[in-house]
MILUM-214185 format. One record per residue (C-alpha): residue number from 1; residue in three letters; x, y, z. Coordinates in nm, 2 decimals. Example, Ala and Ser with C-alpha at 12.3 -4.5 7.8 and 13.67 -1.06 7.14 Angstrom:
// MILUM-214185
{nr=1 | rest=ALA | xx=1.23 | yy=-0.45 | zz=0.78}
{nr=2 | rest=SER | xx=1.37 | yy=-0.11 | zz=0.71}
This chain:
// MILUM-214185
{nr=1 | rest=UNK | xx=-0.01 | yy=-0.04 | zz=-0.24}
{nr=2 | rest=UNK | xx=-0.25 | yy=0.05 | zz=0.00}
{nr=3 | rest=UNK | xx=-0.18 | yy=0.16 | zz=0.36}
{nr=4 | rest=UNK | xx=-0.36 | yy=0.24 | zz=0.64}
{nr=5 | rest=UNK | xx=-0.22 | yy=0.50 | zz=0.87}
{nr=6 | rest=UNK | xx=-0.35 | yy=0.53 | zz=1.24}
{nr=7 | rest=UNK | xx=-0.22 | yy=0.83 | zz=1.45}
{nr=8 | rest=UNK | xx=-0.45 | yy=1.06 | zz=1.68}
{nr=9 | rest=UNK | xx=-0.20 | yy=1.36 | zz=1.63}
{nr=10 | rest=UNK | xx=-0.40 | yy=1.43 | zz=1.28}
{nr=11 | rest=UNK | xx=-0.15 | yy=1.72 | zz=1.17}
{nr=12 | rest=UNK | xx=0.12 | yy=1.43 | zz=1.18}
{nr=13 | rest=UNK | xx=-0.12 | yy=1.15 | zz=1.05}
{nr=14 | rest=UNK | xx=-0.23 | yy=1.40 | zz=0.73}
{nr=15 | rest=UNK | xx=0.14 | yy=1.47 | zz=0.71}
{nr=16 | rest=UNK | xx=0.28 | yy=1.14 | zz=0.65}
{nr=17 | rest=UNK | xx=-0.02 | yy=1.05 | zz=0.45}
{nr=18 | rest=UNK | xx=0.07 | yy=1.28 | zz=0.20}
{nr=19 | rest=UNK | xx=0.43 | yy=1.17 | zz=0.18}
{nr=20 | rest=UNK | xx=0.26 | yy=0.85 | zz=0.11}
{nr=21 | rest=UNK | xx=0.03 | yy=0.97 | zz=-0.13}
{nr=22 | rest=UNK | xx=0.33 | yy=1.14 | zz=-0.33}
{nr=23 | rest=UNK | xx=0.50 | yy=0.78 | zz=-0.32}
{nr=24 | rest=UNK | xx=0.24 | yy=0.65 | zz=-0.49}
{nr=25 | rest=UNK | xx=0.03 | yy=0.50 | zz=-0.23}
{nr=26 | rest=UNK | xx=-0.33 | yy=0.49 | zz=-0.19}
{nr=27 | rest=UNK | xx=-0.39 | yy=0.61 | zz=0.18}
{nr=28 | rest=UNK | xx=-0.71 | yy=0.58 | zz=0.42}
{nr=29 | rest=UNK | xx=-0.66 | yy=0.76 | zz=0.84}
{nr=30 | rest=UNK | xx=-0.76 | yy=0.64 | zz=1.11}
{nr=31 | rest=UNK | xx=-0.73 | yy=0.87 | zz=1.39}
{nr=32 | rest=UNK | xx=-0.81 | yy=0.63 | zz=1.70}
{nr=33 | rest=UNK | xx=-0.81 | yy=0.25 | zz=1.78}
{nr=34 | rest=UNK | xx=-1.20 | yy=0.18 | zz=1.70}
{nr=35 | rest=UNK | xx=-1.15 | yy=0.36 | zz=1.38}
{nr=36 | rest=UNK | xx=-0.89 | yy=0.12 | zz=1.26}
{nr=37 | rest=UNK | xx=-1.07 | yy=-0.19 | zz=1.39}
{nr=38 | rest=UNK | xx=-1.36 | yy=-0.04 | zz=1.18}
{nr=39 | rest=UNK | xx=-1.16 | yy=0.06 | zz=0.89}
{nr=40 | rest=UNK | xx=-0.98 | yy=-0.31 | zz=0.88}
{nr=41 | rest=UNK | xx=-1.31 | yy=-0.52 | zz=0.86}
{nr=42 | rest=UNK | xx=-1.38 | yy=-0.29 | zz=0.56}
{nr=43 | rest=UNK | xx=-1.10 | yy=-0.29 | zz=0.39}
{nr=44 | rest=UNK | xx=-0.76 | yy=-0.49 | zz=0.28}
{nr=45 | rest=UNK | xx=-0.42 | yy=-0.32 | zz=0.36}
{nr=46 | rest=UNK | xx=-0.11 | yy=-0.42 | zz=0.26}
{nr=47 | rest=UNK | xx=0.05 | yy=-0.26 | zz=0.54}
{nr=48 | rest=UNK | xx=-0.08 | yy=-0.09 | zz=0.85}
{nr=49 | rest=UNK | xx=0.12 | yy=0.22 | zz=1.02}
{nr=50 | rest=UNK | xx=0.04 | yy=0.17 | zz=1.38}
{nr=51 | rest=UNK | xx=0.08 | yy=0.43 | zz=1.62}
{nr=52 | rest=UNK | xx=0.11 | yy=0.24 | zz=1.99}
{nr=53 | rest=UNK | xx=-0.06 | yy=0.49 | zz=2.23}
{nr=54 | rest=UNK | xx=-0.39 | yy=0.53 | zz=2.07}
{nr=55 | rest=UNK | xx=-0.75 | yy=0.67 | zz=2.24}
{nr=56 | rest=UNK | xx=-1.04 | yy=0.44 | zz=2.23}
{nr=57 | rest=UNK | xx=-0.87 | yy=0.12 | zz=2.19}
{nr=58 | rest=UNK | xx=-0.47 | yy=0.08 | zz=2.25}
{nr=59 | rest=UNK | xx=-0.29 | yy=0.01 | zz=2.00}
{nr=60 | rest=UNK | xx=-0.15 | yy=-0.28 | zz=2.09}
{nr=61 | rest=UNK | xx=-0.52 | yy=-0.40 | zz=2.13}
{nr=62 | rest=UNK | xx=-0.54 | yy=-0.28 | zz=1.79}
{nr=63 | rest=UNK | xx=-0.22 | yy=-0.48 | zz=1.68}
{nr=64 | rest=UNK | xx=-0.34 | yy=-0.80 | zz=1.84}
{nr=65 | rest=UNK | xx=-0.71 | yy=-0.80 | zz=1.68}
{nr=66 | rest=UNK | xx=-0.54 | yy=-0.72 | zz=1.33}
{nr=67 | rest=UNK | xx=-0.33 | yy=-1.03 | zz=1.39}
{nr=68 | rest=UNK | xx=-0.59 | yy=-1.27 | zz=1.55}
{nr=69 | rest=UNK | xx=-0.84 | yy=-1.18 | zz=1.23}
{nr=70 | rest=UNK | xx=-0.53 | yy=-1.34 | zz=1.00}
{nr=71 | rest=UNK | xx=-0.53 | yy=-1.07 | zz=0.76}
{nr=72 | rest=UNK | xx=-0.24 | yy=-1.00 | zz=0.49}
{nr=73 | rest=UNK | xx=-0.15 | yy=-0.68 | zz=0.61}
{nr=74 | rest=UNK | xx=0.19 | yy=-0.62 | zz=0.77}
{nr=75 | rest=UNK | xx=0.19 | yy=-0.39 | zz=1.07}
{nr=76 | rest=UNK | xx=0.46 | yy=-0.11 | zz=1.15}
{nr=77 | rest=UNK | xx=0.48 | yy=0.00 | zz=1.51}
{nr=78 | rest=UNK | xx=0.50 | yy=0.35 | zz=1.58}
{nr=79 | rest=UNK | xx=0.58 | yy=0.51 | zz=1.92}
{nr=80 | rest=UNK | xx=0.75 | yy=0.76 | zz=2.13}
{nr=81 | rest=UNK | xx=0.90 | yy=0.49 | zz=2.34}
{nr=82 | rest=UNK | xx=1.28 | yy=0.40 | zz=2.21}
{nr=83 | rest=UNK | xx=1.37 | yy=0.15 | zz=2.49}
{nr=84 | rest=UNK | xx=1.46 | yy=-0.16 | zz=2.44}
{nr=85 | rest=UNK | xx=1.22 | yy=-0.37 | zz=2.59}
{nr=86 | rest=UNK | xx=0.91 | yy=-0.13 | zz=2.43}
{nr=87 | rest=UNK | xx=1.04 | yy=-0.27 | zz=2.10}
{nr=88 | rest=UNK | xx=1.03 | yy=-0.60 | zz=2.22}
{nr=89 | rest=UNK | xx=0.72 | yy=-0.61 | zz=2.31}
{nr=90 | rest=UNK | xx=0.56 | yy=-0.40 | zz=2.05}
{nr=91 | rest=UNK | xx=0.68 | yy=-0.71 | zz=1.82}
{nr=92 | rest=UNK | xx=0.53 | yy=-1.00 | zz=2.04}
{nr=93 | rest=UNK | xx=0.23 | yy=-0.84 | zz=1.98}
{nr=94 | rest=UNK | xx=0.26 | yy=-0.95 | zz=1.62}
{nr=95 | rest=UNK | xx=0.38 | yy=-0.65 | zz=1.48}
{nr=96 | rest=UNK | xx=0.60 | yy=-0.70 | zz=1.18}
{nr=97 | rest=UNK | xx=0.84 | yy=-0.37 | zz=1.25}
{nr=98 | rest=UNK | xx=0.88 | yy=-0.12 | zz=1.45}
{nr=99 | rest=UNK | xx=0.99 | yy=0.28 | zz=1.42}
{nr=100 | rest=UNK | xx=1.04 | yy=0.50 | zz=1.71}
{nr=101 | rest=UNK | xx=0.93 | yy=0.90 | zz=1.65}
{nr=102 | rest=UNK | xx=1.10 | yy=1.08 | zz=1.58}
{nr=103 | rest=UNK | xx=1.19 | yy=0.92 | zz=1.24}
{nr=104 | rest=UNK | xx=1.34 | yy=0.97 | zz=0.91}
{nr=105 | rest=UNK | xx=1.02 | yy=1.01 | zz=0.64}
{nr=106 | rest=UNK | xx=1.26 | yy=0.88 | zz=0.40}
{nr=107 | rest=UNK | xx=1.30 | yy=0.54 | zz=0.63}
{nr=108 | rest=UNK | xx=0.93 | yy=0.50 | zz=0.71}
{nr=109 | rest=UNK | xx=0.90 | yy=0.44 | zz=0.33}
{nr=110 | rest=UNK | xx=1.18 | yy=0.21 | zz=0.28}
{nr=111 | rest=UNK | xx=0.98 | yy=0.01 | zz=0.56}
{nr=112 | rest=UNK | xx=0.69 | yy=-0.01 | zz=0.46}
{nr=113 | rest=UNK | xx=0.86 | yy=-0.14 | zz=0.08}
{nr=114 | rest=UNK | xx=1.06 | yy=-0.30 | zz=0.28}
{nr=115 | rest=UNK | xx=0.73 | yy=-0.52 | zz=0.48}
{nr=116 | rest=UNK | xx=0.55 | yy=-0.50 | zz=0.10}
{nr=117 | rest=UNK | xx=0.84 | yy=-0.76 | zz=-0.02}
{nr=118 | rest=UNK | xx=0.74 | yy=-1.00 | zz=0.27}
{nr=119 | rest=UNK | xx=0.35 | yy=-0.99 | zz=0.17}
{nr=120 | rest=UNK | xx=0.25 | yy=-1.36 | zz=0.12}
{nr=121 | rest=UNK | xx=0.31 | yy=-1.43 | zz=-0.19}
{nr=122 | rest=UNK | xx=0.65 | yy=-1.22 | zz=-0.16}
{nr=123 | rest=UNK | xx=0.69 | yy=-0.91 | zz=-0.39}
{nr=124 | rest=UNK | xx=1.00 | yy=-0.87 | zz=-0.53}
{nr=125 | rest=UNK | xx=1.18 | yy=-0.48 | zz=-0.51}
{nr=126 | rest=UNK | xx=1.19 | yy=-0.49 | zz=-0.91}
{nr=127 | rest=UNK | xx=0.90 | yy=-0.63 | zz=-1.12}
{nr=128 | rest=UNK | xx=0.92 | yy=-0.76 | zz=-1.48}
{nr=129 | rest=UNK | xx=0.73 | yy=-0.91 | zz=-1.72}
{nr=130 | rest=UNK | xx=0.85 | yy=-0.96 | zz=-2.10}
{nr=131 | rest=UNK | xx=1.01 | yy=-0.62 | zz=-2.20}
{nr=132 | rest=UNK | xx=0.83 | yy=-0.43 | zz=-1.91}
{nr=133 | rest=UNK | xx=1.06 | yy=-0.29 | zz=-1.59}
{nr=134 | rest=UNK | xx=0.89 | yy=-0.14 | zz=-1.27}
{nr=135 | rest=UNK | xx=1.07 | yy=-0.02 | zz=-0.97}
{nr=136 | rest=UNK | xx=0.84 | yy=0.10 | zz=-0.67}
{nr=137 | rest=UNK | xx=1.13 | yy=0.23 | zz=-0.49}
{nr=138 | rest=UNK | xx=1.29 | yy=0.45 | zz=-0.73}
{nr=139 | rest=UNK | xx=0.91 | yy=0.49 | zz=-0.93}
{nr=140 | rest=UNK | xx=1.06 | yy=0.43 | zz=-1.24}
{nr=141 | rest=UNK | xx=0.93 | yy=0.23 | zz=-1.54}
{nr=142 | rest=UNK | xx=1.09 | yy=0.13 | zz=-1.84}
{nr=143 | rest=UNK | xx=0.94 | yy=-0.06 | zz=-2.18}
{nr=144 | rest=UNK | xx=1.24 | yy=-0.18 | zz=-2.40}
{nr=145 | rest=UNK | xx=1.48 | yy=0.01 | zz=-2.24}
{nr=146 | rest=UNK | xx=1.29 | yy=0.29 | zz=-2.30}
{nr=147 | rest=UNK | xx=1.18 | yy=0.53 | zz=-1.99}
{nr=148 | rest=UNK | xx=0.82 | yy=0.57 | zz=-1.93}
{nr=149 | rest=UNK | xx=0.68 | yy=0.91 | zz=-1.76}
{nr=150 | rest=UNK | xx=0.37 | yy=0.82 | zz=-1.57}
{nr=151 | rest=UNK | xx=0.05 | yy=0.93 | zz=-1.34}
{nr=152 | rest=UNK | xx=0.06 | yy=0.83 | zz=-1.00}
{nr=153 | rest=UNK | xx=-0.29 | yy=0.67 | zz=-1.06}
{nr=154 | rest=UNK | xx=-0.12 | yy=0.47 | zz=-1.39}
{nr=155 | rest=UNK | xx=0.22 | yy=0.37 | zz=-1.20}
{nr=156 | rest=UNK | xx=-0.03 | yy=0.21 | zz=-0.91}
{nr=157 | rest=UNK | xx=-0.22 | yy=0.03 | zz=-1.13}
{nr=158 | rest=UNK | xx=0.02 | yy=-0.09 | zz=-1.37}
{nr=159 | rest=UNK | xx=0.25 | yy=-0.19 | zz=-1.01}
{nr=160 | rest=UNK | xx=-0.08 | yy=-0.42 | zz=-0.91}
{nr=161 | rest=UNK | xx=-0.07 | yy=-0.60 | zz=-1.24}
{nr=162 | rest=UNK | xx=0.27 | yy=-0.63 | zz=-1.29}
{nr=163 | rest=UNK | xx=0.28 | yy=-0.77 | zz=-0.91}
{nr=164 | rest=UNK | xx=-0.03 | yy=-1.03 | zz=-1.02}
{nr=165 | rest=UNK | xx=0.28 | yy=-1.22 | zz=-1.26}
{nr=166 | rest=UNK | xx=-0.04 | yy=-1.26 | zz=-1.52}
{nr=167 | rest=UNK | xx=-0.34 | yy=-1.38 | zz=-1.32}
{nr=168 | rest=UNK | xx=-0.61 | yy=-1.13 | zz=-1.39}
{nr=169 | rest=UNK | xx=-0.69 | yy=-0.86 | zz=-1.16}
{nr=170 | rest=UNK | xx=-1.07 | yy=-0.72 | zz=-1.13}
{nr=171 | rest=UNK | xx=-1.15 | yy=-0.35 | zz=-1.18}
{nr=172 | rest=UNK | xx=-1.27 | yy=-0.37 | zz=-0.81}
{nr=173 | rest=UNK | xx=-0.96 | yy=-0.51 | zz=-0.67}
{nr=174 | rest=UNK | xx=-0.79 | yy=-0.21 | zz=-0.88}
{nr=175 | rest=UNK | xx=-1.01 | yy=0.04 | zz=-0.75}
{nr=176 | rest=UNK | xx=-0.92 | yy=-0.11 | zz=-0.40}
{nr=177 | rest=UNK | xx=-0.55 | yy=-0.08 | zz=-0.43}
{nr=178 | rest=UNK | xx=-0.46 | yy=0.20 | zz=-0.59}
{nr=179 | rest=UNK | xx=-0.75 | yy=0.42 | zz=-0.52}
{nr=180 | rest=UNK | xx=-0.79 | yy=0.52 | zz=-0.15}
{nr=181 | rest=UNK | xx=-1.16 | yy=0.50 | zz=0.06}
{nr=182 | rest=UNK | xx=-1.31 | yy=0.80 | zz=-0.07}
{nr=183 | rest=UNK | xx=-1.28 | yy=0.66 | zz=-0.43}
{nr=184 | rest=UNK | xx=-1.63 | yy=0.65 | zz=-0.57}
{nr=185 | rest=UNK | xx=-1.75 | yy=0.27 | zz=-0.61}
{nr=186 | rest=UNK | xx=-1.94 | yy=0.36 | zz=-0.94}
{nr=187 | rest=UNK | xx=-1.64 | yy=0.57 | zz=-1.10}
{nr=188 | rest=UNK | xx=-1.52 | yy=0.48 | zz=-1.41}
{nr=189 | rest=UNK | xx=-1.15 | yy=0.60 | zz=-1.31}
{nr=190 | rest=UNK | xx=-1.03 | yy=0.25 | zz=-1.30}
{nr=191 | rest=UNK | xx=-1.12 | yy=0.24 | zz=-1.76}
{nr=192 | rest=UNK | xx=-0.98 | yy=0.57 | zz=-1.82}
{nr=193 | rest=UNK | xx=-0.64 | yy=0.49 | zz=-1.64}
{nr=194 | rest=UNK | xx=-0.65 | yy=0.20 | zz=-1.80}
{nr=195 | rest=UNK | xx=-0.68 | yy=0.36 | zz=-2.19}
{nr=196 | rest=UNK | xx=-0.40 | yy=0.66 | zz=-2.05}
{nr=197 | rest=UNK | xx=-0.22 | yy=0.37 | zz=-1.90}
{nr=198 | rest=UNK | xx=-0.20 | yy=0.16 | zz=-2.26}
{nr=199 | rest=UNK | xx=-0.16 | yy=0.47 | zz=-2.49}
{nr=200 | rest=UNK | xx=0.19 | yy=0.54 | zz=-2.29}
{nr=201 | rest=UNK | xx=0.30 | yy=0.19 | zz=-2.30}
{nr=202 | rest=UNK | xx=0.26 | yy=0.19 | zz=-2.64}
{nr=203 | rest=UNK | xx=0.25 | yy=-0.15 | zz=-2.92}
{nr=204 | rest=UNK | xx=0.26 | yy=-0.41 | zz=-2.90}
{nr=205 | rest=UNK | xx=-0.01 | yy=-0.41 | zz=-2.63}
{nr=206 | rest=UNK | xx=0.04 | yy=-0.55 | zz=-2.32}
{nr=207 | rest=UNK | xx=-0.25 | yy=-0.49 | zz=-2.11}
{nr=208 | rest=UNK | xx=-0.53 | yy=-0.79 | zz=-2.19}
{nr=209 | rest=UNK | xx=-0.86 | yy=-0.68 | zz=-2.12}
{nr=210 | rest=UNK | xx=-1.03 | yy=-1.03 | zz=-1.98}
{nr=211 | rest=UNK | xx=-1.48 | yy=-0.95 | zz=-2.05}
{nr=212 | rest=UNK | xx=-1.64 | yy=-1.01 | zz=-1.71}
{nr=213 | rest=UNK | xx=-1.31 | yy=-1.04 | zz=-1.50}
{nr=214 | rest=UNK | xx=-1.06 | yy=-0.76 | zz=-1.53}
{nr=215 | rest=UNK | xx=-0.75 | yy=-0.71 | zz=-1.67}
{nr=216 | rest=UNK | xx=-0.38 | yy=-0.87 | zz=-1.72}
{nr=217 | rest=UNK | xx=-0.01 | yy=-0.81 | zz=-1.85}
């Protein structure tokens, strides 16, 4: 999954982009309104963390531009503000959910899987494919029955292809999601999680390599 977290408070914003990190998430910052614009056009989210009360642009400005461009990503609202009528409109804007601060790390996660699930096409919360058994939430995989102990880095990636239900997925679009911005385009990370990622699951294989394309389960 990859998420994009904007809050000008950066001791919070690095904060819960850890969390996220340690959940298994690839995770860019964006510390003001024009950043995110910027960081949007370049990139493809899943979901955006939003805080409302941005510098530069708003971000509600912010959440109406993400929505108008008719991107996939889902947005959570973030703000200060627990009234009523603030939630309201936060979601007219377009915004997908909404979270008031102070919040429950442990909830902001279970959103954000939550607005995952409702990702066009939908994602179900447990994802399966002949004997293999992923779930995100609990970041547990199983082969057979048998438990799997995995990387973050091999759990992202083998989450992308299990969630491509056997279309093949490019080593770019790999790198993209489960790698964050600062992921070197000419890395060869994407291969050697792949080989780690096949040695644990073990024979028969099930990752296909596809020459010129990518890879599949």
């Amino acid at each position: 999954m990859r998420v994009m977290v904007v809050e000008d408070h950066r001791e919070l914003a690095e904060a819960i982009a850890t969390g996220l990190r340690r959940e298994g998430m690839a995770v860019d910052v964006a510390l003001d309104g024009q950043s995110a614009v910027e960081h949007a056009c370049a990139n493809s989210y899943d979901v955006v963390v939003l805080d409302r009360d941005l510098p530069v642009i708003h971000g509600d400005e912010v959440c109406r531009r993400l929505v108008q461009d008719g991107g996939r990503a889902r947005i959570l609202m973030l703000t200060a503000a627990s009234m009523v009528e603030d939630r309201v409109e936060g979601l007219e804007l377009g915004a997908d959910d909404y979270l008031t601060k102070p919040f429950a790390f442990a909830e902001l996660v279970a959103r954000i899987r939550a607005l995952l699930r409702r990702a066009q096409p939908a994602i179900p919360p447990i994802l399966t494919r002949d004997a293999l058994w992923l779930d995100p939430a609990q970041r547990v995989v199983r082969r057979g029955g048998r438990r799997l102990e995995l990387g973050p880095k091999e759990f992202a990636v083998l989450e992308v292809l299990l969630a491509a239900q056997g279309t093949v997925v490019s080593q770019e679009e790999l790198l993209e999601r489960a790698w964050d911005e600062a992921a070197d385009p000419f890395t060869n990370a994407v291969k050697v999680t792949i080989s780690r990622l096949r040695a644990k699951l073990g024979d028969p294989p099930v990752i296909e390599t596809v020459p010129g394309a990518g890879y599949r389960i």
